[in-house]
N, C-alpha and C positions, 0 to 999 in steps of 0.2 A: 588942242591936244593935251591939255596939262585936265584933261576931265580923267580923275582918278575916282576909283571906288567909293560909296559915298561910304564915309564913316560912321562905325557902327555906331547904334545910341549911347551915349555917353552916359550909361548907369555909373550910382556912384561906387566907386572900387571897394567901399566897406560893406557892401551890399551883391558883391558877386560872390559865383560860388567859387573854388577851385577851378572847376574844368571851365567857367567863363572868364574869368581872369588869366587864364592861361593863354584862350585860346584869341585874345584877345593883343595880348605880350608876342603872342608867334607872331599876329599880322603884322603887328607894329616891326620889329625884329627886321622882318622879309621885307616892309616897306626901306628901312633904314639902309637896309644891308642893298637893294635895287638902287637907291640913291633916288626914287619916288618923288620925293617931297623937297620943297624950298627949304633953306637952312630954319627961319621963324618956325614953317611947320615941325622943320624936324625938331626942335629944340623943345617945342610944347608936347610933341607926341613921346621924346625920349622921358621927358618927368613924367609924363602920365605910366611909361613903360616900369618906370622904376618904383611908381603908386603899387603900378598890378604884382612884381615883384615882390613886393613888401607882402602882399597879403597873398598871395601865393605862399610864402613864405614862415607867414602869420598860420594859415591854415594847415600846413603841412605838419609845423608844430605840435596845434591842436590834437588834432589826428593822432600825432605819436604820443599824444600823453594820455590818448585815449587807449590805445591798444594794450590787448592783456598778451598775457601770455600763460601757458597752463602751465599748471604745477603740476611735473607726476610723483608719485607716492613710490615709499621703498620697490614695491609689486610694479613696479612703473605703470599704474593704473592713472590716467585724471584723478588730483585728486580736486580742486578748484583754481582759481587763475590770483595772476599779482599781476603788478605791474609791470610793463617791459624793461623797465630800469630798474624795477627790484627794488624799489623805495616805496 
C-alpha cells in the first residue's frame, strides 16, 4: 500500500523552467500537506521543495527586470519603453 506515484525525473532545479519547477513544488506541497511520505522522505522532498522555490523565485525576478513599460509622450502617444522600475 505504501505504492505512491512514481517520482517525477529529477531534472536539475537550475535547469527547469518556471511553469516546471512550479508544478513540481505543487506536487511536492499536496504530498506533504496529505501526510504521503515517511518523515526521511519527507525531509529530502521538503529541501528539494525549497531548491524549486528558490528558482521559482530566481526566475520571477528575471522576468521582472525584463519587463518594460511604455513611455507616453506629452500627446499621450507611445513614445518608446524604460524600464518598469524606472532606472
Amino acid at each position: 500500500m505504501s505504492e505512491s506515484p512514481a517520482a517525477p525525473t529529477e531534472k536539475p532545479v537550475d535547469q527547469m523552467s518556471f511553469e516546471d519547477a512550479l508544478q513540481e513544488l505543487d506536487m511536492i506541497v499536496s504530498k506533504l500537506e496529505r501526510g504521503e511520505v515517511k518523515l526521511a522522505e519527507s525531509v529530502a522532498i521538503y529541501e528539494r521543495g525549497a531548491e524549486l522555490k528558490a528558482r521559482c523565485d530566481s526566475l520571477l525576478k528575471q522576468a521582472e527586470a525584463r519587463v518594460e513599460k511604455i513611455r507616453l509622450g506629452p500627446d499621450g502617444k507611445p513614445q518608446g519603453v524604460e524600464p518598469l522600475d524606472g532606472g
